[in-house]
TORKOL-4160 file (C-alpha; in steps of 0.2 Angstrom, whole numbers, padded with zeros to 4 digits, m for minus):
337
<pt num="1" X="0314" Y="m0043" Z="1501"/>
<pt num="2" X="0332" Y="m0041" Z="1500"/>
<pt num="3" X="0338" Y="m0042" Z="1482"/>
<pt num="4" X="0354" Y="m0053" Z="1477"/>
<pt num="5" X="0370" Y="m0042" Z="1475"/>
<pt num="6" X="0375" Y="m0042" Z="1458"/>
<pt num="7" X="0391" Y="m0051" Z="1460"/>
<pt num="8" X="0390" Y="m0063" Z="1476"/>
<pt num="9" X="0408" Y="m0071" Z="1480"/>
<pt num="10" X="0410" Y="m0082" Z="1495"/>
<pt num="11" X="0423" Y="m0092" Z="1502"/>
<pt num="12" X="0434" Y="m0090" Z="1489"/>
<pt num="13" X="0448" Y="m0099" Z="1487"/>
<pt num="14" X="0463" Y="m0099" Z="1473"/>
<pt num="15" X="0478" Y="m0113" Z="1475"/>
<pt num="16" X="0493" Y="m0115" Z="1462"/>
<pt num="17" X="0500" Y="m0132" Z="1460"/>
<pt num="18" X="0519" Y="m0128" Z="1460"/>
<pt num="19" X="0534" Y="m0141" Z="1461"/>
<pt num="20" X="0536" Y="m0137" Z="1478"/>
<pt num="21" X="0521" Y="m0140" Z="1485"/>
<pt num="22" X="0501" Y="m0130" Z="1482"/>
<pt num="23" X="0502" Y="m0111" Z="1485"/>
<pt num="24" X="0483" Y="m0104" Z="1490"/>
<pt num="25" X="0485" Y="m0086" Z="1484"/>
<pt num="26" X="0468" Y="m0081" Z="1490"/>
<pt num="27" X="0462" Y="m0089" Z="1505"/>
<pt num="28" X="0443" Y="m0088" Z="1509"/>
<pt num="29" X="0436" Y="m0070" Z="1504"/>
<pt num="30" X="0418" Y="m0066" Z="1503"/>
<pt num="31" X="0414" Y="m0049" Z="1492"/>
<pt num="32" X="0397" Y="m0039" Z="1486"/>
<pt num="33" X="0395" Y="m0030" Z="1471"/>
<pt num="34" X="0380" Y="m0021" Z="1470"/>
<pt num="35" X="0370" Y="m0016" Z="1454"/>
<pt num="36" X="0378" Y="0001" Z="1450"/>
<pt num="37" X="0389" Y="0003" Z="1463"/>
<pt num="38" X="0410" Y="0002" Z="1460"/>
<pt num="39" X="0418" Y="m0007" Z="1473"/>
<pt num="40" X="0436" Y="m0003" Z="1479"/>
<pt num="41" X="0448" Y="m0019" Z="1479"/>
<pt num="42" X="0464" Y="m0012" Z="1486"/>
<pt num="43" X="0480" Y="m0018" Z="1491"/>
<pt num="44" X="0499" Y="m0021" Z="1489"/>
<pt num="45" X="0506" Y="m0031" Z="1474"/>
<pt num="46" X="0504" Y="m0051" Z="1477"/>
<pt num="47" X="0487" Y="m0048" Z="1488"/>
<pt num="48" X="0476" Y="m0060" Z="1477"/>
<pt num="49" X="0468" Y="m0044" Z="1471"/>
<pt num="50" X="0469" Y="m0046" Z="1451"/>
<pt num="51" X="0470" Y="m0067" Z="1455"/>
<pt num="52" X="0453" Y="m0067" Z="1465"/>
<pt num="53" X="0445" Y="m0059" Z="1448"/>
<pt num="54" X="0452" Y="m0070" Z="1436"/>
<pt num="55" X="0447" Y="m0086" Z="1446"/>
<pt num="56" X="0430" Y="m0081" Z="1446"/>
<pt num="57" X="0432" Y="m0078" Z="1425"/>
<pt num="58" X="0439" Y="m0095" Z="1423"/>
<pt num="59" X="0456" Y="m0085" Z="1416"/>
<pt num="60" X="0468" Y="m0092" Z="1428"/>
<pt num="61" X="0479" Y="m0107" Z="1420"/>
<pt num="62" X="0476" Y="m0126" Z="1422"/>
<pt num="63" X="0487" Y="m0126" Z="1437"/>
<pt num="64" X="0475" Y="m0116" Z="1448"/>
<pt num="65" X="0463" Y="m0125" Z="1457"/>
<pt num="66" X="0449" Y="m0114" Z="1461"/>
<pt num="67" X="0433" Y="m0118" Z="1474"/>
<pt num="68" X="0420" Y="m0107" Z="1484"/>
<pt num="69" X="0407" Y="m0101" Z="1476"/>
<pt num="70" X="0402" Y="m0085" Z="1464"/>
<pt num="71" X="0387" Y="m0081" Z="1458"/>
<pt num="72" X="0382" Y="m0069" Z="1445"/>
<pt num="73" X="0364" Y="m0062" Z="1447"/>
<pt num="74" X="0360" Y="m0078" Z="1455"/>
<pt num="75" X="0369" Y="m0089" Z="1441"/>
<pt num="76" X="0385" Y="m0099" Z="1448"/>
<pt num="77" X="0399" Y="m0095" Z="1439"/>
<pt num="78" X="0412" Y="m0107" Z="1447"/>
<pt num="79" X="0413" Y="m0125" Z="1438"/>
<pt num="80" X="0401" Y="m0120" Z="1426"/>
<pt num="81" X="0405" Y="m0127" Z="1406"/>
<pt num="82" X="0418" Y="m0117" Z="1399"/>
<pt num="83" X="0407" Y="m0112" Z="1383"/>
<pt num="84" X="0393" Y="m0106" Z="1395"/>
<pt num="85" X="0407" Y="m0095" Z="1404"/>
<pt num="86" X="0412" Y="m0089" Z="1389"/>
<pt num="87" X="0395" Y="m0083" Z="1383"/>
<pt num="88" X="0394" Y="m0072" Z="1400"/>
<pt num="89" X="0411" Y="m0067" Z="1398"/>
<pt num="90" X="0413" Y="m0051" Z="1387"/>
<pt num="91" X="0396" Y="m0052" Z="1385"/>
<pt num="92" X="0387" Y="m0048" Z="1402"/>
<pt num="93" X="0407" Y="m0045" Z="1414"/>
<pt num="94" X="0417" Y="m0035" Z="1406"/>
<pt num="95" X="0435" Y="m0033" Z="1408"/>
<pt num="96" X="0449" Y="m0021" Z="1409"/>
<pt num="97" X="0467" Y="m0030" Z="1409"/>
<pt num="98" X="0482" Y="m0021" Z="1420"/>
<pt num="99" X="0492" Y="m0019" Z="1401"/>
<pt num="100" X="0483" Y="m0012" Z="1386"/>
<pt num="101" X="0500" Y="m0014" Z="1377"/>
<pt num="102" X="0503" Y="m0034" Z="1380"/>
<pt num="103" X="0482" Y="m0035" Z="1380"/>
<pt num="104" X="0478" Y="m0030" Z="1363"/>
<pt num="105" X="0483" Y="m0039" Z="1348"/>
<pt num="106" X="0499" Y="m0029" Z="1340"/>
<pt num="107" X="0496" Y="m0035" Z="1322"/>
<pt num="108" X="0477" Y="m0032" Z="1321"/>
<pt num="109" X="0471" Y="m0013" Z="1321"/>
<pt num="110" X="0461" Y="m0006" Z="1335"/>
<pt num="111" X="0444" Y="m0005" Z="1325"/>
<pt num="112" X="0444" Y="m0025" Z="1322"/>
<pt num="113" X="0450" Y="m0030" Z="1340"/>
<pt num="114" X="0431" Y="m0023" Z="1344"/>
<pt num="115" X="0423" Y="m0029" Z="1331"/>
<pt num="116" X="0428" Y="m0047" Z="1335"/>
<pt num="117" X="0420" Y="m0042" Z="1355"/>
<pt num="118" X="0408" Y="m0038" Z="1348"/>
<pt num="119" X="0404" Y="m0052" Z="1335"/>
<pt num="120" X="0411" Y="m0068" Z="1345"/>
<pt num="121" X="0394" Y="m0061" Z="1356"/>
<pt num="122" X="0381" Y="m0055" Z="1343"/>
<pt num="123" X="0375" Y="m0058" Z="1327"/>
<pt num="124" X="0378" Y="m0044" Z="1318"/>
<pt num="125" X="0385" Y="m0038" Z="1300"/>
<pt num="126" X="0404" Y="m0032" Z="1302"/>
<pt num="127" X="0399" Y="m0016" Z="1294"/>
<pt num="128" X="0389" Y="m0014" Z="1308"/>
<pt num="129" X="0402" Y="m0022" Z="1322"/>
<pt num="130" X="0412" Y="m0007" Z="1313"/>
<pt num="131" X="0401" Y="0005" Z="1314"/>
<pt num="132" X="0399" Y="0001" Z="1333"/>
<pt num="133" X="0417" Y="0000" Z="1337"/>
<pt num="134" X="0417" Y="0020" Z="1330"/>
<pt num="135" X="0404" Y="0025" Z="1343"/>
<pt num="136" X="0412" Y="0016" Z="1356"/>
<pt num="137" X="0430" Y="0024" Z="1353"/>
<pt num="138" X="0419" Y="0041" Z="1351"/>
<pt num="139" X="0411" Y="0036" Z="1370"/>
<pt num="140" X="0428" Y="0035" Z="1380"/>
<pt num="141" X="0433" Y="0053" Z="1371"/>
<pt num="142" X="0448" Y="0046" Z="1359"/>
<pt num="143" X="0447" Y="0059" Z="1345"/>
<pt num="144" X="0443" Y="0054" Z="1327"/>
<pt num="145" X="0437" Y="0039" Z="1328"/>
<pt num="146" X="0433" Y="0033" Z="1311"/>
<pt num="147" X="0451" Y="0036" Z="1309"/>
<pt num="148" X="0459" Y="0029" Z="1324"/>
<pt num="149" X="0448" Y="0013" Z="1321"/>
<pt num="150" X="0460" Y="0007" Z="1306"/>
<pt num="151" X="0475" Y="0013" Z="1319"/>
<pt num="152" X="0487" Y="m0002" Z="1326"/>
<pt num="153" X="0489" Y="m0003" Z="1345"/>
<pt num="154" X="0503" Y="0005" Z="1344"/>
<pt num="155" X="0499" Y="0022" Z="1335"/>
<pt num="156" X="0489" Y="0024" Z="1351"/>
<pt num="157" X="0496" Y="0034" Z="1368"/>
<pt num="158" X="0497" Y="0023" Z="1382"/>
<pt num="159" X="0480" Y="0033" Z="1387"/>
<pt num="160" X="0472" Y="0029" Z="1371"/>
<pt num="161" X="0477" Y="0012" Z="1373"/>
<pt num="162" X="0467" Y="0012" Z="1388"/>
<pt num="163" X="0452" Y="0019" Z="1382"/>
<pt num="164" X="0449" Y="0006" Z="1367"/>
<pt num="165" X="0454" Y="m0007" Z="1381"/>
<pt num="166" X="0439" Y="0000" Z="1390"/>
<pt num="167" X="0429" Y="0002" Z="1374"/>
<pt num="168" X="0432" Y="m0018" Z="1369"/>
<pt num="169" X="0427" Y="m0020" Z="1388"/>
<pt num="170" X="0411" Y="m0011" Z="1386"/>
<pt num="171" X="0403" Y="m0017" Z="1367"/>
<pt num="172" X="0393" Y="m0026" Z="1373"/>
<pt num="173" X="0385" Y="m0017" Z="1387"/>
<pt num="174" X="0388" Y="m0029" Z="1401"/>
<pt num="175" X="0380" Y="m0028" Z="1417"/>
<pt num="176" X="0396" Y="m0029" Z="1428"/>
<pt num="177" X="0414" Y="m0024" Z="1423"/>
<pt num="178" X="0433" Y="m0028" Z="1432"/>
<pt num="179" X="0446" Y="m0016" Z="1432"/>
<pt num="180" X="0463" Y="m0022" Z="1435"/>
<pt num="181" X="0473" Y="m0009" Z="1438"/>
<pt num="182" X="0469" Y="0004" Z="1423"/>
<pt num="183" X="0478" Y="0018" Z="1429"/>
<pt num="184" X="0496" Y="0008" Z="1430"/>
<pt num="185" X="0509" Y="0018" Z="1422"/>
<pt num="186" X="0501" Y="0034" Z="1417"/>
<pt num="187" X="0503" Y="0050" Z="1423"/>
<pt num="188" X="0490" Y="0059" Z="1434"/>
<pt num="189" X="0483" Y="0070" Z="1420"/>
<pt num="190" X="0478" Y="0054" Z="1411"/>
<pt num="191" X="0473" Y="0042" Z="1425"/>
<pt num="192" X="0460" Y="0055" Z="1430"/>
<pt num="193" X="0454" Y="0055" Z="1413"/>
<pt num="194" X="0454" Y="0035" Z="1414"/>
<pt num="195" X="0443" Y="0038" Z="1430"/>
<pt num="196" X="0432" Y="0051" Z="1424"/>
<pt num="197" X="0428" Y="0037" Z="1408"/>
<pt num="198" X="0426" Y="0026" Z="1421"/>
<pt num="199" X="0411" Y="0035" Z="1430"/>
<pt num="200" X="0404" Y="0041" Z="1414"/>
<pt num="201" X="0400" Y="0025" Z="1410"/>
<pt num="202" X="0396" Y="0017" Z="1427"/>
<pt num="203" X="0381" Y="0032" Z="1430"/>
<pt num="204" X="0376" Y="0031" Z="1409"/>
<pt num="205" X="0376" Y="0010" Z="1408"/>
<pt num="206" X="0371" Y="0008" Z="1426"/>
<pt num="207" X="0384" Y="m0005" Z="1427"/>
<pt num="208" X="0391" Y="m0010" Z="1443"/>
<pt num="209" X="0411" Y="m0009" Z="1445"/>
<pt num="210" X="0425" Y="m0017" Z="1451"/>
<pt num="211" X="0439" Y="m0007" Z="1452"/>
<pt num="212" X="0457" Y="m0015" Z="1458"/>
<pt num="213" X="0470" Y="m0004" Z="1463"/>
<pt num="214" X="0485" Y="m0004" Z="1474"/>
<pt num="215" X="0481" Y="0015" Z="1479"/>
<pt num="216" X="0468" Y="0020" Z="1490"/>
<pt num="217" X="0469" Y="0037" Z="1484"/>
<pt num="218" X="0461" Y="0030" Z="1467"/>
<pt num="219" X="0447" Y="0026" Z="1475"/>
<pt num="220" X="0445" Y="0038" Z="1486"/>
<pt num="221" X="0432" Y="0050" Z="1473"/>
<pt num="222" X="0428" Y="0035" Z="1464"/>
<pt num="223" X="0423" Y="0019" Z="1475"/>
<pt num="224" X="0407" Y="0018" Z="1486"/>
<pt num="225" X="0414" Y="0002" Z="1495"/>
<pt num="226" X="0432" Y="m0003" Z="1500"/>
<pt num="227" X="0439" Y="m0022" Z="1501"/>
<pt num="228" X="0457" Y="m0021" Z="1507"/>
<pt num="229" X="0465" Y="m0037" Z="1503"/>
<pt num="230" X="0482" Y="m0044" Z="1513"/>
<pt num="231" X="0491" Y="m0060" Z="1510"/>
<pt num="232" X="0477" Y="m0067" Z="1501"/>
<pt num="233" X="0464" Y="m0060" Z="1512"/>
<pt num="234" X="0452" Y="m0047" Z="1516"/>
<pt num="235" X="0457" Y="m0039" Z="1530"/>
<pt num="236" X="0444" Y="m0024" Z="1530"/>
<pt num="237" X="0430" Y="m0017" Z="1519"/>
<pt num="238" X="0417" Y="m0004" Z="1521"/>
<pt num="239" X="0408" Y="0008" Z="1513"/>
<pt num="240" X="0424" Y="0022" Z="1506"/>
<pt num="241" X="0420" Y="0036" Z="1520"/>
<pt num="242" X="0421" Y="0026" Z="1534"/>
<pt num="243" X="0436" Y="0016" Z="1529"/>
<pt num="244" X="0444" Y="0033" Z="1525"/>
<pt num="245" X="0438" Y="0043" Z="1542"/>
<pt num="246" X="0440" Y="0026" Z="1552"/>
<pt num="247" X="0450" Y="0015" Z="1547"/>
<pt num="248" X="0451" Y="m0001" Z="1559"/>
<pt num="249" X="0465" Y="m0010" Z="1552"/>
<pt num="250" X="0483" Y="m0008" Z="1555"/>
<pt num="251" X="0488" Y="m0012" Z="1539"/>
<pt num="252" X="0473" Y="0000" Z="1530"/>
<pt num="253" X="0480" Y="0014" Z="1543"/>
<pt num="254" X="0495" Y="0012" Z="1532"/>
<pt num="255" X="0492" Y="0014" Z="1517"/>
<pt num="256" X="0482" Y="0028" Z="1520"/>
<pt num="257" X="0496" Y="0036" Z="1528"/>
<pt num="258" X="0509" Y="0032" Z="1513"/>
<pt num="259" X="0496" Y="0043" Z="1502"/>
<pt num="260" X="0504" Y="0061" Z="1497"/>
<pt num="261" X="0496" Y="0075" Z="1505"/>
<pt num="262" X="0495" Y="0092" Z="1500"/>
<pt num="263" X="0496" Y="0101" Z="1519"/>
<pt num="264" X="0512" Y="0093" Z="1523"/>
<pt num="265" X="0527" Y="0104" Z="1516"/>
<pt num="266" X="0540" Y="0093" Z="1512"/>
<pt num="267" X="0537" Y="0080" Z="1524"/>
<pt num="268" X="0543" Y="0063" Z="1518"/>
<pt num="269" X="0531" Y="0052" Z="1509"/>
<pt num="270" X="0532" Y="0035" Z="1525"/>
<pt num="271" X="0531" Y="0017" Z="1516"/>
<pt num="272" X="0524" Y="0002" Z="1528"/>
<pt num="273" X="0542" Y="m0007" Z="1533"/>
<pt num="274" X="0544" Y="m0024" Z="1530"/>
<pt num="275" X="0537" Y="m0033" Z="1513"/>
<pt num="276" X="0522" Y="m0044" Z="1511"/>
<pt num="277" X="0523" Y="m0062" Z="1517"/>
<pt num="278" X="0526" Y="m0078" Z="1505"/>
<pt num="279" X="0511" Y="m0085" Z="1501"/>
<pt num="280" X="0523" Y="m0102" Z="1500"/>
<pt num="281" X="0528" Y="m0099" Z="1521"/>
<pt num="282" X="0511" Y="m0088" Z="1526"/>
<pt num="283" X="0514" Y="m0082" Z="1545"/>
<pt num="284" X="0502" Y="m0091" Z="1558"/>
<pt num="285" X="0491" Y="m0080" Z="1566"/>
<pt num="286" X="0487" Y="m0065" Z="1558"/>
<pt num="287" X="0497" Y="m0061" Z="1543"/>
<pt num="288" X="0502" Y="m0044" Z="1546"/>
<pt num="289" X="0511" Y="m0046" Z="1564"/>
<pt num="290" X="0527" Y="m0046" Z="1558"/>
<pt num="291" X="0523" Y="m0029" Z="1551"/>
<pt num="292" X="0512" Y="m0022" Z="1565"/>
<pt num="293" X="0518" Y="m0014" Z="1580"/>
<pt num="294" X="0503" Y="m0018" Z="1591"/>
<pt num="295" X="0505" Y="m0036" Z="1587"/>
<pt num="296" X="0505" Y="m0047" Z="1602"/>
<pt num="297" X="0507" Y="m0065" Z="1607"/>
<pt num="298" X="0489" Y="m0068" Z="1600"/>
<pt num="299" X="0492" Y="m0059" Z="1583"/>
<pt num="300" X="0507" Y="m0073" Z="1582"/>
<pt num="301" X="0497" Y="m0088" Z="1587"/>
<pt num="302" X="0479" Y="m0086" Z="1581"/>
<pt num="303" X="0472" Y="m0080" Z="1564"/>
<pt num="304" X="0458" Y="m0065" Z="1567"/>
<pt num="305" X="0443" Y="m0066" Z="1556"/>
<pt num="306" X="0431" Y="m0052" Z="1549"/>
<pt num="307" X="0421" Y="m0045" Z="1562"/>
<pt num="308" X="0409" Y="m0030" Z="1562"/>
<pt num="309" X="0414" Y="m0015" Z="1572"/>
<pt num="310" X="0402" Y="m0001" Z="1570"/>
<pt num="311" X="0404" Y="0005" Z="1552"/>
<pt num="312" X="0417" Y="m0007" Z="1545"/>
<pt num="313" X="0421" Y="m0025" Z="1546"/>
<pt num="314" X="0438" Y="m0028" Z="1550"/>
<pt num="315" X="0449" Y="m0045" Z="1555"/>
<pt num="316" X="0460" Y="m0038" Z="1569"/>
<pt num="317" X="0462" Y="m0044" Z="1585"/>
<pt num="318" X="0468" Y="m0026" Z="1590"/>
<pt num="319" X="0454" Y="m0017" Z="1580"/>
<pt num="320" X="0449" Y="m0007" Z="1596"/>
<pt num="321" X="0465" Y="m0001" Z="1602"/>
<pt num="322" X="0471" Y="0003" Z="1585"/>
<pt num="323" X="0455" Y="0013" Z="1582"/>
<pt num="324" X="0460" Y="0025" Z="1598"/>
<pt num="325" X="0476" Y="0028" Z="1591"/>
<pt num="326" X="0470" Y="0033" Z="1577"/>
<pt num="327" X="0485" Y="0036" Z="1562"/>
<pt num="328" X="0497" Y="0027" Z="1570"/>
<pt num="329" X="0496" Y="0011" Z="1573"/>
<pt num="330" X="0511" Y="0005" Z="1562"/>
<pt num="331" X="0529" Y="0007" Z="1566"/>
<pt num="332" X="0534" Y="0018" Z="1551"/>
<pt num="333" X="0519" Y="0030" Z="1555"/>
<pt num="334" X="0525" Y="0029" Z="1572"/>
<pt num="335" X="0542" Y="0035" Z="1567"/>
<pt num="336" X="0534" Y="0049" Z="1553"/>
<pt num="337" X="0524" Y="0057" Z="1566"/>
């Protein structure tokens, strides 16, 4: 019999109420998380990546309305009580907010931002809360920990503040745990420290990972599956190699191509022209047209929807034709070649 992924989302769907009218910032995705695995969520900034997640978590404000359906080995998630929610959140989902800085409290120190993740969860002495938080500090590698537990956020590198972010997120050994962006701002050095953590903990908890990122090449050695998410959809996913050897999708074929690559010279870095569309005045048809160059009058008119081609599901009408040109389906790769 098949097993129930760990994290099923379907259909979901995130709308702001705005002065101006409701904005739907995710429109219908579906998305597996398996036990143990780390799923890829990639793509530009105002994708509904980081927005998709926080809906699920009840973290989005009272202006977003949020319907579909997530369930959490087997337990839905959406319009359950908010003291139920938050007994699984923190608890049993984990999470890994975009800025340590503005995340953790400024006033409190390290140590006792942890102890309170851990004791709003379990009922433990804080003496042992404390002595907890020491060997989770000790687990993501920041040195000293006994002293560095009575440090304030800001006594810490913005690598360290990442690590006890990813310490507070892991207290209480969840079963699944979101990453919104946790490399953001730091340098390579560090964000492959940040990704090694990552892993550590993902093969010694056995915990399955989301990982959101708006650089494939972040996921490239650390991902097993990819969801690439444009205008508030998924417009491909797969497992990694396949997304990365065949990419379907315009707009994935893109973004692989902006990655740096060490057998160039001193080509130029190409960027995808254009910008992504308001989500207020979404284009009909598919999303990406005014961006593409294979678009036609049916990428103007009708909206694609996920379909499986081979080794990848992919919501192109052009999937075929862009898979037999291979690298350059977009006009800025076009002009870079």
């Amino acid at each position: 019999m098949a097993t129930e992924p760990l994290l099923a989302i379907r259909d979901l769907r995130v709308t702001f109420a705005t002065r101006t009218g409701p904005v739907e910032a995710v429109a219908g995705i579906d998305i597996d998380v398996e036990e143990g695995r780390v799923l890829g969520v990639v793509g530009e900034s105002g994708s509904g990546k980081s927005v998709s997640m926080l809906g699920v978590l009840g973290l989005l404000p009272r202006s977003a309305v949020v319907t579909g359906s997530a369930r959490f080995r087997g337990q839905e998630l959406l319009g359950m009580a908010p003291q139920a929610l938050q007994a699984i959140r923190g608890a049993r989902i984990g999470m890994i907010f975009q800025d340590p800085l503005t995340a953790l409290n400024p006033v409190l120190r390290v140590g006792e931002q942890i102890v309170e993740a851990i004791r709003i969860h379990r009922d433990v002495s804080r003496k042992a809360a404390m002595a907890r938080a020491v060997e989770l500090l000790d687990l993501v590698s920041i040195p000293q920990p006994r002293e560095r537990v009575q440090q304030y956020p800001h006594e810490f590198s913005g690598g360290m503040r990442q690590r006890a972010m990813i310490a507070m997120a892991v207290a209480n050994e969840p079963d699944l745990l979101i990453a919104d962006e946790p490399t953001t701002a730091l340098d390579v050095t560090v964000q492959a420290q940040i990704l090694e953590v990552l892993e550590e903990l993902r093969t010694r908890l056995g915990i399955g990972l989301i990982l959101i990122t708006h650089d494939l090449g972040v996921v490239a050695g650390t991902a097993d599956a990819v969801a690439v998410m444009y205008a508030g959809r998924i417009v491909e996913r797969g497992e990694v190699d396949a997304i990365f050897d065949e990419p379907r999708h315009p707009y994935t074929q893109g973004l692989l191509a902006a990655l740096p690559k060490l057998d160039t010279g001193d080509a130029p870095l190409v960027g995808i022209e254009g910008r992504p569309p308001s989500l207020r005045d979404r284009p009909a048809g598919c999303a990406f047209h005014p961006r593409c160059s294979l678009a036609e009058a049916r990428c103007r008119v009708e909206r694609p929807v996920l379909r499986h081609l081979g080794s990848t599901w992919c919501a192109c009408h052009l999937a075929e034709a862009a898979d037999h040109l291979g690298d350059v389906p977009a006009r800025h790769v076009m002009d870079g070649k």
